[in-house]
Each structure stands twice: as structure tokens, then as C-alpha cells.
C-alpha positions as CSV (number, residue, x, y, z in Angstrom):
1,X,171.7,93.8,1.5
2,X,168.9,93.3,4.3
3,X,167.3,89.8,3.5
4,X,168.5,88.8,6.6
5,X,167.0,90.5,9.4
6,X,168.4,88.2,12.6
7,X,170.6,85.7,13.6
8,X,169.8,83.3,16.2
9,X,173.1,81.6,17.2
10,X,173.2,78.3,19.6
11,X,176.6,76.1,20.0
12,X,180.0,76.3,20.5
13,X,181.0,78.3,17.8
14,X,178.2,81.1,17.8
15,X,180.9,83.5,19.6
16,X,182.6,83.0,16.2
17,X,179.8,83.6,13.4
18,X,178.7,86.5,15.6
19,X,182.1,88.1,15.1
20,X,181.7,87.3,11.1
21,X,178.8,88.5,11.6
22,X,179.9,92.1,13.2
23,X,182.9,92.3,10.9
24,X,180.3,92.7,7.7
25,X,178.2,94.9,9.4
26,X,175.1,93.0,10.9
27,X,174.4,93.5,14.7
28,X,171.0,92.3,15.4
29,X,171.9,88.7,16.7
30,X,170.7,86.9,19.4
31,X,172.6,84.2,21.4
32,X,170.8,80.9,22.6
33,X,171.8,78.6,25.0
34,X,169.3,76.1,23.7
35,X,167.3,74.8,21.4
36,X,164.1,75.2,22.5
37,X,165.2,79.0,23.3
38,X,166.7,79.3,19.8
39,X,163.7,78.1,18.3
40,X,161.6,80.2,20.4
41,X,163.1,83.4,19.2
42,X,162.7,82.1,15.3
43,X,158.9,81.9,15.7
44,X,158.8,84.7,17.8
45,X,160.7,87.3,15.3
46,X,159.9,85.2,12.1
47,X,156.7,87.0,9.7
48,X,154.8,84.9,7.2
49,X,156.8,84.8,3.9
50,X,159.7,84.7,5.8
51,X,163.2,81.9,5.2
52,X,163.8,80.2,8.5
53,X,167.3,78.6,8.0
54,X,168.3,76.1,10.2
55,X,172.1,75.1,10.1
56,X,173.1,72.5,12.7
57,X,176.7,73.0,12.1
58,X,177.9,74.3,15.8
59,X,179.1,71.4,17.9
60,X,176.1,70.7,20.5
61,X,178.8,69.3,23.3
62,X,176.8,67.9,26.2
63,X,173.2,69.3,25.5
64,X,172.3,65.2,24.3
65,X,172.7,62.3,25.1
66,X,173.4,61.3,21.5
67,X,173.2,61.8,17.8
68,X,169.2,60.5,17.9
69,X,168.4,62.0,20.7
70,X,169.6,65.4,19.1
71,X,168.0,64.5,15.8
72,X,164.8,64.0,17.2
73,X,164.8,67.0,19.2
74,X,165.9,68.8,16.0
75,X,162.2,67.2,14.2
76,X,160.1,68.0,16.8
77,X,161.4,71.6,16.7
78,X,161.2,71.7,13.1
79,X,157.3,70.6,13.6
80,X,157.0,73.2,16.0
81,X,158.4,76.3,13.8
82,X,155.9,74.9,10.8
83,X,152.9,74.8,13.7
84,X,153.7,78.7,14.6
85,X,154.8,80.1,11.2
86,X,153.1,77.6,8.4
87,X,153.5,80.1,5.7
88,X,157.5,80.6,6.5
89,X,159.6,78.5,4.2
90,X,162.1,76.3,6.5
91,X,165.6,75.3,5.6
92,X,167.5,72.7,6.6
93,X,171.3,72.5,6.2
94,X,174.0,70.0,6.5
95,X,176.9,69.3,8.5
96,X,180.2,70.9,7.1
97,X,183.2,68.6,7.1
98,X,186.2,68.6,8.9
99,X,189.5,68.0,8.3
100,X,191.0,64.4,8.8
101,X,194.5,65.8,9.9
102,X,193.0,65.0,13.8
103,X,192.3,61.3,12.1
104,X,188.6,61.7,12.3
105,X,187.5,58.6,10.8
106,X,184.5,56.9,11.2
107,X,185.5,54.7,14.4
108,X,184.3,54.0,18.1
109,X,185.2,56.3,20.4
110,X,185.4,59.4,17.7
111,X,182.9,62.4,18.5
112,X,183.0,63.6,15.3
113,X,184.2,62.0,11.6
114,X,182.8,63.0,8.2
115,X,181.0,59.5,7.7
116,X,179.4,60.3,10.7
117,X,178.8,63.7,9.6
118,X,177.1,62.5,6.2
119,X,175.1,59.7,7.9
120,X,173.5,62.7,10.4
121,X,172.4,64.8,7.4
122,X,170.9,61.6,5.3
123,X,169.1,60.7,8.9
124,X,167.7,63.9,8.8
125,X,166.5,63.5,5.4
126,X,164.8,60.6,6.3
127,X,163.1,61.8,9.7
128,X,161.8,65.0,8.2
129,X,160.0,63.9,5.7
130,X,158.1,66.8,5.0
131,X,157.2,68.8,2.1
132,X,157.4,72.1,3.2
133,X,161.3,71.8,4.6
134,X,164.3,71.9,1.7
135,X,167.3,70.6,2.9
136,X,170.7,71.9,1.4
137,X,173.5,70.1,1.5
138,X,176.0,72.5,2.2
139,X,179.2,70.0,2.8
140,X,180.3,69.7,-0.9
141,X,181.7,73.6,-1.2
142,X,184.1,72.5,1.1
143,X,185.4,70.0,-0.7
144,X,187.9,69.3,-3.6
145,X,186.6,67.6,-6.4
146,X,187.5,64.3,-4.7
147,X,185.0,65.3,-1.6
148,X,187.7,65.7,0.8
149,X,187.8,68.9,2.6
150,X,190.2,72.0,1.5
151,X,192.3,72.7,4.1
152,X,192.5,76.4,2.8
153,X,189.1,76.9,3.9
154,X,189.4,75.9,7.9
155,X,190.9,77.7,10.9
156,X,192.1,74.2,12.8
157,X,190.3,71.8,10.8
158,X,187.1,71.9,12.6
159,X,186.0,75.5,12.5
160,X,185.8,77.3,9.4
161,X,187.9,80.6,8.8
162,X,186.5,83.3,6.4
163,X,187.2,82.1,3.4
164,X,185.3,79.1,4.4
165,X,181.9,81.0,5.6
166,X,182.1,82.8,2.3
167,X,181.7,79.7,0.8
168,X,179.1,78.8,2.6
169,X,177.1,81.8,2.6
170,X,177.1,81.8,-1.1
171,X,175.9,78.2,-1.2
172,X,172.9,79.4,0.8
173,X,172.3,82.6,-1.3
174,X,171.1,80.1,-3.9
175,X,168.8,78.8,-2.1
176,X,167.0,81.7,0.2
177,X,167.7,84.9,-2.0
């Protein structure tokens, strides 16, 4: 309905939202190949008044060295889009779940498990700390009413299919329509 006026995509599975993102009728979308770029073109197109949703869900394969280094790049960038565009409101959301059919459990060796998942989101509670960002945590409206994610919802049990980013595009319509 026109609230959203672009799309900056970064990760492995921008190719895919962009597609979503054709298929219901929105074109202007830009593609990042990293952070600093994709955060460049939010304060760049972003006006005052404006929702700045960031939505760490892509998989960031080989852009850090680990899950602190990404966070604190991820707070400092935060810091920066609040420096450029204090009177934007910024958004935050969490990590979606995956499915445990490729035994993602929280163990060494695993890239990517829901604990892990749920422990990067509370991190990021705690080191952004600031008043003017809402987090949303996004990961429930996957989720049965047990919390374990509905397979219904998922492509491969990583990626979400369409079913899934309507769920999760209505959970964020609470928050920034």
C-alpha cells in the first residue's frame, strides 16, 4: 500500500525476498554486498519520520569472523543510522528459526541451531541498549504453540517459503504500520 518505499537486501538469501518482493509488485530494491553498503543506502534514502527495519535474518556466510564480531558490527551500524537520521525510528528484528530435521542443535561444530539463534537476538538486546531502537522478536510466528518451528512454513528448513514471509510480514505490520 506504499509504506514501504525500498528494500535494501544483504545476505544469502536476498536473491529470494527480492523475488517475493517482485511477485507482489514492489521493484525499487537495492542489493548490498555489505553492511556498511547496506547501511549506507538506509541513511542515504531514509527521511526523518521514516521506519528503518533492520532484519538480520539472511545467513552472513564468511563476512565475520564470528557471532560477536557480527554483532558488534551490527551496533556500531545501528549507532551510525541514529547519528545520520535521529528522528527515523529504527527496528530491530530477530532471527527466524529453522527446522531441526538437519539436527541443528545447539552443539560445537553447528553453524546454525535455534539456541544459538535465541542467544544472538537476547545478545542484541543487551548490546543495544538504547531507547530509541524496538526490537521485535519475530521467531515466535513460526512456531507451534510448543515453540518449535512449523514445517509448513519453510522451503528446506532454513529458508522460509511464502507462507512463511506472510507470516512474517504481518508480524512486522504491527509494529511499523
Amino acid at each position: 500500500d506504499g509504506k514501504v518505499r525500498k528494500l535494501v537486501l544483504l545476505g544469502a538469501t536476498r536473491e529470494k525476498i527480492a523475488q517475493s518482493a517482485h511477485a507482489n509488485g514492489f521493484d525499487d530494491i537495492i542489493m548490498a554486498d555489505t553492511f556498511e553498503e547496506a547501511f549506507e543506502q538506509c541513511v542515504k534514502y531514509a527521511k526523518p519520520g521514516d521506519a528503518v527495519l533492520l532484519s538480520p535474518a539472511c545467513a552472513s556466510w564468511g563476512m565475520f569472523k564470528n557471532y560477536e564480531e557480527r554483532g558488534d558490527k551490527f551496533k556500531e551500524l545501528v549507532e551510525t543510522v541514529h547519528y545520520n537520521l535521529p528522528e527515523c525510528e529504527i527496528y530491530v528484528v530477530s532471527p527466524l528459526p529453522c527446522l531441526p530435521m538437519h539436527d541443528y542443535k545447539h552443539t560445537l561444530g553447528v553453524l546454525r541451531s535455534n539456541d544459538l539463534l535465541k542467544m544472538i537476538y537476547k545478545e542484541f538486546k543487551k548490546t543495544i541498549p538504547y531507547e530509541y531502537v524496538t526490537f521485535i522478536n519475530a521467531y515466535p510466528i513460526l512456531c507451534n504453540k510448543k515453540g518449535e518451528p512449523v514445517e509448513a512454513y519453510y522451503e528446506d528448513g532454513l529458508h522460509i517459503n511464502h507462507e512463511g514471509y506472510l507470516r512474517y510480514t504481518n508480524c512486522l505490520k504491527e509494529y511499523i504500520l
